[in-house]
N, C-alpha and C positions, 0 to 999 in steps of 0.2 A: 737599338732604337730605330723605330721608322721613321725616316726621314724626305718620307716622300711627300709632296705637295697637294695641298685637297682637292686639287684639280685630277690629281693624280688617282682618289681612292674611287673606288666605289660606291653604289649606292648600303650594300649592306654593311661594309665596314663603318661609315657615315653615321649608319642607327648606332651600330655598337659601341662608338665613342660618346653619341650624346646621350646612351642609357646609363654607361658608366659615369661621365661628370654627370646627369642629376642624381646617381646612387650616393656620390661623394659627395653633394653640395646636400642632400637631407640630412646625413650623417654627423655634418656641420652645422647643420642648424641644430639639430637635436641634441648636441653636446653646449650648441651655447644658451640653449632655453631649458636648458632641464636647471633646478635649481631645487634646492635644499627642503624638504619638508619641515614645518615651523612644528611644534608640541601644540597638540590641540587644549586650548584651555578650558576649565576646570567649568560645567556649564550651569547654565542660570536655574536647572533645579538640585543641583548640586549647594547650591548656594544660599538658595533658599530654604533649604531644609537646616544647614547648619544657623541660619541666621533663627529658625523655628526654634533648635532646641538650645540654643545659647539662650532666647527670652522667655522659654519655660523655664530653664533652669534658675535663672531671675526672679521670676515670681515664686519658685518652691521656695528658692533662699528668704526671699524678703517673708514669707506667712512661716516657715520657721522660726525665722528671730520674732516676729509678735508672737509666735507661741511660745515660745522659751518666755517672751518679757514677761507676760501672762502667770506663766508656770511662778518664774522668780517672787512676783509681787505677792501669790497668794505663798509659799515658800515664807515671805520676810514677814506677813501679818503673822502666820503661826508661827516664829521664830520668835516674834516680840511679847506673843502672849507666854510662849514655853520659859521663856527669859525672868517675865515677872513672875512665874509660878514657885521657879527652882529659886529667885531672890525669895520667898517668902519662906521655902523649904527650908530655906539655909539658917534660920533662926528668928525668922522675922515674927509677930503676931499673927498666928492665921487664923484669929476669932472669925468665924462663917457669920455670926448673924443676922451681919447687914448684908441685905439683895439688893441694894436698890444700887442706880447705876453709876459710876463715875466718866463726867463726860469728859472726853481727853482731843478727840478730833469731833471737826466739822459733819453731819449729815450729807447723803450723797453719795456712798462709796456705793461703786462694781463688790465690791467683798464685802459678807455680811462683817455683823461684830464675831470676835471667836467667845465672848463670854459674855455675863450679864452687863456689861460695861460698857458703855456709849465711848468707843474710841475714837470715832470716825461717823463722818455721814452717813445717814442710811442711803441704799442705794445698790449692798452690792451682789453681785452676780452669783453668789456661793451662799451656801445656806451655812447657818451658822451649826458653828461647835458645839460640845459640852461647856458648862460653864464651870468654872473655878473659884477659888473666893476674891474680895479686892484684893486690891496691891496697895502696899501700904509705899510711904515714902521713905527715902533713908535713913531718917532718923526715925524710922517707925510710927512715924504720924499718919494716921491717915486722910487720905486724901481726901477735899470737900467732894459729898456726895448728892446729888440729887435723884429725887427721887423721879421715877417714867411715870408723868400720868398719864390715867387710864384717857381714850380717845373718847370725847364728849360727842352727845348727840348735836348732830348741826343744826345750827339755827337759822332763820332768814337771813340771818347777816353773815354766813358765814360762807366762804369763798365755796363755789363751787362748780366753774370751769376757768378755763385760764386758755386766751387766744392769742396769737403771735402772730400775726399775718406773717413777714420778715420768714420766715424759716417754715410757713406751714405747720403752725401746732396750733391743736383744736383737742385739750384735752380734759378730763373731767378732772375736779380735786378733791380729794378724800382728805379727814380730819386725821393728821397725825405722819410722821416720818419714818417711823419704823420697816424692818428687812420684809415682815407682810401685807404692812398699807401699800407699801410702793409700787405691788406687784400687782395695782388696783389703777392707777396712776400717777398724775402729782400731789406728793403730798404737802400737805400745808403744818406747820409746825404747831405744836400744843402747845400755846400761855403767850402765841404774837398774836396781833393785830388781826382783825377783822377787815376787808377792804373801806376804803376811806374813810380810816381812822388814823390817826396819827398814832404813833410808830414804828416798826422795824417787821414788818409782814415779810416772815421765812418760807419759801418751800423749794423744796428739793426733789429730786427725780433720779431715774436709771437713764446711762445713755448710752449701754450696749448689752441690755438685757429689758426683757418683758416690755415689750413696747419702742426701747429708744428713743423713749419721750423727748429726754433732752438732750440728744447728738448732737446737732446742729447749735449748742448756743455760742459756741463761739467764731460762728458767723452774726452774730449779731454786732450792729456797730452804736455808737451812742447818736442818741434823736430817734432812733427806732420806738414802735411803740409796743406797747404790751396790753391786753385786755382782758381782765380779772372781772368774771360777774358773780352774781351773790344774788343767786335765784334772776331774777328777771332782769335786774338792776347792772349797768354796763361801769365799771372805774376804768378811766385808760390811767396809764402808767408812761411815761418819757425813760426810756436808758437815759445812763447820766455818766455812769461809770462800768467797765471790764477789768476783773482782774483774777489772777491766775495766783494760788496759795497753797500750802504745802494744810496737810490733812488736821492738823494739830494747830492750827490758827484756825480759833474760835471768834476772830474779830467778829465777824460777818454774822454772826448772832447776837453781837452788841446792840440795845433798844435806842431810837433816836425819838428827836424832837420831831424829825419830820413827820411826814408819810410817804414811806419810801419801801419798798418792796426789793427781797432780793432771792434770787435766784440760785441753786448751789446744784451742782453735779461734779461727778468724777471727770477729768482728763488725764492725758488726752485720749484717745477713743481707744478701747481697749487697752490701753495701758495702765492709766487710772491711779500714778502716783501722787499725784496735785489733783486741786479741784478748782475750778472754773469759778466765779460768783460775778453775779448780774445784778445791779444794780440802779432801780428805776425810780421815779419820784411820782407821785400823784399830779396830774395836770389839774392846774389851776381852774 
């Protein structure tokens, strides 16, 4: 070890000690500043992309289950018609000669009838089947029938458009309820009411085929109005009552004292197991 005094060195020994303590003092800093690399994380279009195909894959799922519901619903109408077929197979009366219809459901359905038989509202989206003969009841009674009449030529007095300011309908009304009238616009029921006439003035519409006339009623609330003309002549109409009914409650074609109008389509929108009915009264 040198132990001589700095007085004692030289000028070029002098450098070579102050080159070597700053080689040693870098080498120290560079061991206390280096530090660990973090994992670089996952980046914002990395991120974005899965957040993309997780809400596609959301909306594939959710228009599959309406299509399946769809598939099921028209599935369970031919399941109930193939049902009373094979019931009648099985020993029942299957005299053919009456055609005329038995009304069993409401007017208004998304699916047509599968046979001559008024089961359901008109209204729906499928065209109808072969027909078959009635269905009798258990003890082989047959069921009361009435007869479709034929759609009458319309007269002054007979409804023929109907406006809804409330949801935007502005649409024409044809005489009669049937799976071909409908596909015309709203139709107005054969043997109700004429506008501001007292009784039970029916009609019914599609609300996810041929127009979508009546999508939207059950956005409607009560106090809403309705406007029913009969050639040039304006009836407003007051909502009074909403209510939601399985296809097979015919109430809603019951006749009243009033004058009161109601309103029948399928819900809910494409699914179309229940039916909607609107319910308005003639303003005073």
């Amino acid at each position: 070890m040198d132990s001589r005094r700095i007085s004692e060195l030289t000028l070029e020994e002098l450098e070579a000690i102050l080159d070597a303590r700053r080689r040693i003092e870098g080498a120290r800093a560079q061991t206390w500043t280096a530090k660990p690399r973090k994992p670089r994380a996952p980046s914002r279009t990395l991120l974005m992309f899965i957040e993309l195909l997780f809400v596609l894959g959301f909306i594939g799922t959710t228009a599959l289950i309406l299509l399946n519901l769809q598939t099921l619903n028209q599935f369970g109408v031919k399941a109930r018609m193939e049902a009373i077929q094979a019931q009648e197979q099985a020993g029942q009366n299957t005299n053919t000669q009456f055609a005329t219809p038995i009304v069993r459901e409401l007017p208004g359905s998304s699916f047509p009838p599968a046979d001559l038989y008024v089961n359901e509202l008109p209204g729906s989206s499928f065209a109808p089947e072969e027909p078959f003969p009635p269905a009798l009841g258990v003890l082989g009674v047959r069921a009361q029938v009435a007869a479709s009449p034929l759609a009458p030529t319309p007269s002054p007095d007979s409804p023929s458009r109907i406006v809804i300011p409330a949801i935007a309908i502005d649409s024409p009304v044809v005489p009669g309820d049937d799976w071909e009238t409908l596909k015309k616009g709203v139709g107005h029921r054969i043997g109700t009411p004429n506008p501001g006439v007292r009784g039970n003035m029916v009609m019914s519409g599609h609300n996810d085929v041929y127009g979508e006339v009546f999508r939207d009623l059950d956005q409607l609330d009560v106090g809403e109005e309705i406007f029913v003309y009969a050639g040039s002549r304006k009836f407003l109409y007051v909502i009074q009552a909403r209510r939601i009914v399985v296809p097979s409650d015919l109430s809603p074609l019951n006749p009243s004292r009033e004058s009161i109008l109601t309103l029948i389509s399928c819900w809910p929108y494409r699914v179309d197991n229940f039916r909607i009915i609107i319910i308005a009264q003639l303003a005073a």
